[in-house]
C-alpha positions in Angstrom: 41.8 10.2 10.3 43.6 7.2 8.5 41.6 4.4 10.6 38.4 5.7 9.2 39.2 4.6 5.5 38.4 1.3 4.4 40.1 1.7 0.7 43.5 2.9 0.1 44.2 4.0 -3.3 48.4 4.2 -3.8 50.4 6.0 -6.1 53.6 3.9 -7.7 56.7 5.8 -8.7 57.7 8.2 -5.5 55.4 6.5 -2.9 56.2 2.6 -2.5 58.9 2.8 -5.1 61.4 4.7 -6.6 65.2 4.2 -8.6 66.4 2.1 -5.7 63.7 -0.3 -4.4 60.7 -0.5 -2.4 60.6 2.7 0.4 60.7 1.7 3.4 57.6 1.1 5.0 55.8 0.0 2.0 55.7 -3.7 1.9 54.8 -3.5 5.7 52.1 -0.7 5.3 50.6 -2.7 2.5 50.3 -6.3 4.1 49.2 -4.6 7.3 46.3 -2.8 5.6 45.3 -6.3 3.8 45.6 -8.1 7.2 43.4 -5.5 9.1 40.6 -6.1 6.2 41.2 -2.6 4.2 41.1 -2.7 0.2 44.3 -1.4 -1.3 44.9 -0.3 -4.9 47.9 0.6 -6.9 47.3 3.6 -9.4 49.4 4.4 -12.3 49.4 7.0 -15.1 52.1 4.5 -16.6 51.0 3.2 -20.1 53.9 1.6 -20.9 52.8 -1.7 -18.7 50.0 -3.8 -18.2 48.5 -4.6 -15.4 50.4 -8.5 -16.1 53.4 -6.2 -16.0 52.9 -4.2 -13.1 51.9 -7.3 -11.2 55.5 -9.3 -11.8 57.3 -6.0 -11.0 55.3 -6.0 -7.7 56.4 -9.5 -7.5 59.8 -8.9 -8.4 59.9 -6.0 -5.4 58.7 -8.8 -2.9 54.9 -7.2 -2.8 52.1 -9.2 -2.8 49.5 -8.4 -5.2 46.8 -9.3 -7.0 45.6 -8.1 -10.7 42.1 -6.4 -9.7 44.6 -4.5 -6.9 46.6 -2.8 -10.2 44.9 0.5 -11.9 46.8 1.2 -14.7 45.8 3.9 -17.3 46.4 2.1 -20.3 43.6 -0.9 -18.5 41.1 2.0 -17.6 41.5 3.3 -21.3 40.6 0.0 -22.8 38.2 -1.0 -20.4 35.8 2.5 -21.3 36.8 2.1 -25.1 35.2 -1.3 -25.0 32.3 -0.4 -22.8 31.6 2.3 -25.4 31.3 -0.5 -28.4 34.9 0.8 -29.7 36.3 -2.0 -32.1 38.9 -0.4 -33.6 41.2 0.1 -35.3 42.3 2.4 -33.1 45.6 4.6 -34.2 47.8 4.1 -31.2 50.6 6.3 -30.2 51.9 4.0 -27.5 53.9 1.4 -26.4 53.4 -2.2 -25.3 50.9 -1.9 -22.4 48.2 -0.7 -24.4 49.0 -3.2 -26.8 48.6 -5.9 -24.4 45.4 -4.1 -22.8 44.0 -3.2 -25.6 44.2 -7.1 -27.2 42.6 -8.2 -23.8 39.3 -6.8 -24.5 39.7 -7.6 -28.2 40.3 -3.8 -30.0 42.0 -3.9 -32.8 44.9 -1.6 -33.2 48.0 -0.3 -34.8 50.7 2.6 -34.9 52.8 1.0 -32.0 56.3 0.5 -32.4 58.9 2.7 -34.8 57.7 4.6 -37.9 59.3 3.8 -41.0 57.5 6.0 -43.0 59.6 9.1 -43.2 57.9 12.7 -43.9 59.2 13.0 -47.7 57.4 9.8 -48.2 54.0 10.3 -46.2 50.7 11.0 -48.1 47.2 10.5 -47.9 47.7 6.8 -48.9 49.1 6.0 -45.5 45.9 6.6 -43.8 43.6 3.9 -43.2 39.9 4.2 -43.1 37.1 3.4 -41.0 39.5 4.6 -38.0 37.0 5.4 -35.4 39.8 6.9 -32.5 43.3 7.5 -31.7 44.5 6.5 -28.0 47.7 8.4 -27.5 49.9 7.3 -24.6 53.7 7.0 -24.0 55.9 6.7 -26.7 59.5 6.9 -26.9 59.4 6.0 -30.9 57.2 9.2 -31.5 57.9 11.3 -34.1 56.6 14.0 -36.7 55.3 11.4 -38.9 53.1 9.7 -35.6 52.2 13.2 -35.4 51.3 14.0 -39.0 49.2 11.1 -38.7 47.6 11.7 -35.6 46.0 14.9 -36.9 45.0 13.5 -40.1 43.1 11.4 -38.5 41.1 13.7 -36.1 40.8 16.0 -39.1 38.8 13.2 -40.4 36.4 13.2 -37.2 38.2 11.1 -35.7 37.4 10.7 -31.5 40.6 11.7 -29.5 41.7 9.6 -26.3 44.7 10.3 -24.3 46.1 7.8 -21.6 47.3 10.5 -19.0 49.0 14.4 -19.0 52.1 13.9 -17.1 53.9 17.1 -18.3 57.4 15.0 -17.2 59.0 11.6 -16.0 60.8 11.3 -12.5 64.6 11.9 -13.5 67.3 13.6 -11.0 69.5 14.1 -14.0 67.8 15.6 -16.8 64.2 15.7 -18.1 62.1 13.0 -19.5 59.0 14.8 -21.4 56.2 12.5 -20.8 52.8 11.7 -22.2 51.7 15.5 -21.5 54.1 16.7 -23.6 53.0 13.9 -26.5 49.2 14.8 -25.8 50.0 18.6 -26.1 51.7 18.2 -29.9 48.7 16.3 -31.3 45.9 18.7 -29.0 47.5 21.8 -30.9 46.4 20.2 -34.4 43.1 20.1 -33.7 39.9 21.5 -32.1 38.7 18.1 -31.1 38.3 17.9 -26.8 40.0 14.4 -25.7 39.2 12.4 -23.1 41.6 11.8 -20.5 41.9 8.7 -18.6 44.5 9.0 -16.1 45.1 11.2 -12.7 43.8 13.7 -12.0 40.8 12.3 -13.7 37.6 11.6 -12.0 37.9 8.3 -14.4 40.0 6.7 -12.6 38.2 6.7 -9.5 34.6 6.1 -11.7 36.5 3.3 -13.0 37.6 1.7 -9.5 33.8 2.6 -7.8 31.9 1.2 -10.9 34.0 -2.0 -11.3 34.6 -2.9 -7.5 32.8 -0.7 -5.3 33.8 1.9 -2.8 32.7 4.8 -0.7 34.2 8.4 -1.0 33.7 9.0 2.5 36.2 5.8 3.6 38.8 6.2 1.0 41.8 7.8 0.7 44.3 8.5 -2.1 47.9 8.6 -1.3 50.7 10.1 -3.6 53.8 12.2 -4.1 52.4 14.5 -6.6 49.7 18.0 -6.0 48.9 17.5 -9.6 47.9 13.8 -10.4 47.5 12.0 -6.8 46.1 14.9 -5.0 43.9 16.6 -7.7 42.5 13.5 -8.5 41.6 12.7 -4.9 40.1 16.1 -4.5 38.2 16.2 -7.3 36.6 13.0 -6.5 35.6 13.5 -3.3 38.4 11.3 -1.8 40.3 11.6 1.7 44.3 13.0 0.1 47.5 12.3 2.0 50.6 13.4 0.1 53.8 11.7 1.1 57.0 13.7 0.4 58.9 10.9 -0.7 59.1 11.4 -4.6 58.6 15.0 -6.5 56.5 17.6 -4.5 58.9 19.4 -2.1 58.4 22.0 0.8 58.5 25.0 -1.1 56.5 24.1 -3.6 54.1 22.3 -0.7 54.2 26.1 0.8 53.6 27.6 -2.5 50.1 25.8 -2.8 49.1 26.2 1.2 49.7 30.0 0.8 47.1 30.4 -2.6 43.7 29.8 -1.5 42.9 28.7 -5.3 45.6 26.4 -5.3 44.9 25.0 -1.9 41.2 23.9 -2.7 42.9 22.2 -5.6 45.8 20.6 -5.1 46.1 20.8 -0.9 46.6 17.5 0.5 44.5 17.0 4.3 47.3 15.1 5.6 51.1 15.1 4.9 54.1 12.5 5.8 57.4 12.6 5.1 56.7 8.7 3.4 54.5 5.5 3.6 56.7 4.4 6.6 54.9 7.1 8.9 51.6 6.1 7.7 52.3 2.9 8.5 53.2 3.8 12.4 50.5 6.7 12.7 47.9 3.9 11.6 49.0 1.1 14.0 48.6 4.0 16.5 44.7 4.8 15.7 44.1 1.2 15.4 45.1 0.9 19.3 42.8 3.8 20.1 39.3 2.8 21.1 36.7 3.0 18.7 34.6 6.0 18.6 31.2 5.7 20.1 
């Protein structure tokens, strides 16, 4: 079933990466797809880089890619703001890749970086007008006053963008709320529906489809998480292998095989232990004779 798939869509974190390097199997699996004439793309709910970031990390990790090869959700997010006429300024609760993405397609912004306003001192005066969004992403400088802000500003009718809904970070040691957690504080203040740009999205693929092409039928997303990776492929009509090399483990794998609601959501067809067996089960179809 791998051969078929002319576009591989790849997770970061947990499937060719983690804490101590490349996994093995991925800087091999990824030049051999290249060499055989498949597409490959690397898909991140990461805001905190750009795609110029993720591409000298790749570089730094000995893998070669290119910058249309790097989906990142803070690029998708200013790609469709722009599309839609969105000038700004845009409240951003963020960090520096959505800065740097956000300048790339000319939005103006601001809100990044640490709040010095403290919550004795914040009033109405604070608030800038003609604010036609807020884009909340990863932020390790938020705080109550971000927050404060954030709903003021969708109080005023503002539109309401979120980067991605990772509920947490991958950490062995203790846990690292991510942009979910963010998202959730500032969707409690207000009845306004956001749009989310990163997996499990359909945007993402939309985004990959309507800027370089691609066919459901022949592609395949491959991740280490049911909820982002998986449910994204699933609800776009995409081939889903789930590599157990990062965060989903076997119980939790058995857990969703034995609901039938959770299966149709978040069941993976295939299943490898990592990207090194996909690598050697896809040399091995590529032996086999083509179907006739």
């Amino acid at each position: 079933m791998l051969r078929i798939n002319k576009t591989f869509l790849f997770d970061a974190d947990g499937t060719v990466w983690d804490a101590g390097g490349l996994i093995k199997g991925a800087a091999e699996l990824l030049r051999y797809l290249k060499q055989s004439g498949r597409r490959v793309f690397l898909v991140t709910n990461n805001s905190t880089k750009s795609v110029e970031k993720y591409l000298e990390k790749c570089q730094k990790l000995g893998l070669s890619m290119s910058p249309s090869e790097i989906v990142c959700s803070a690029n998708i997010a200013a790609n469709f703001l722009s599309s839609k006429g969105i000038k700004g300024p845009l409240y951003v609760i963020g960090e520096s890749g959505i800065a740097e993405e956000l300048n790339k397609v000319g939005i103006e912004h601001f809100g990044i970086g640490v709040e010095n306003t403290t919550c004795n001192e914040f009033n109405a005066t604070h608030l800038r007008e003609n604010v036609p969004g807020i884009l909340v992403g990863f932020d390790r400088y938020f705080n109550y006053v971000k927050l404060m802000k954030a709903a003021s500003y969708l109080s005023r009718g503002c539109q309401f963008f979120i980067t991605n809904e990772d509920a947490l970070l991958p950490s062995a040691d203790f846990a690292l709320p991510g942009t979910g957690a963010i998202a959730a504080a500032v969707r409690k203040t207000s009845t306004t529906e956001p749009t989310v740009f990163g997996k499990p999205s359909k945007a993402v693929w939309n985004f990959i489809k309507e800027k370089y092409g691609g066919d459901e039928k022949t592609t395949i997303i491959i991740g280490d998480r049911l909820d982002t990776d998986i449910q994204m492929g699933k609800v776009s009509g995409l081939h889903t292998a789930c590599v157990m090399s990062g965060v989903t483990s076997e119980s939790l794998l058995a857990e969703v095989r034995s609901d039938p609601a959770k299966e149709e959501l978040l069941g993976p067809e295939l299943v490898f232990p990592s990207v090194l067996e996909i690598y050697q089960q896809l040399i091995e179809e590529d032996k086999m004779p083509a179907e006739q």
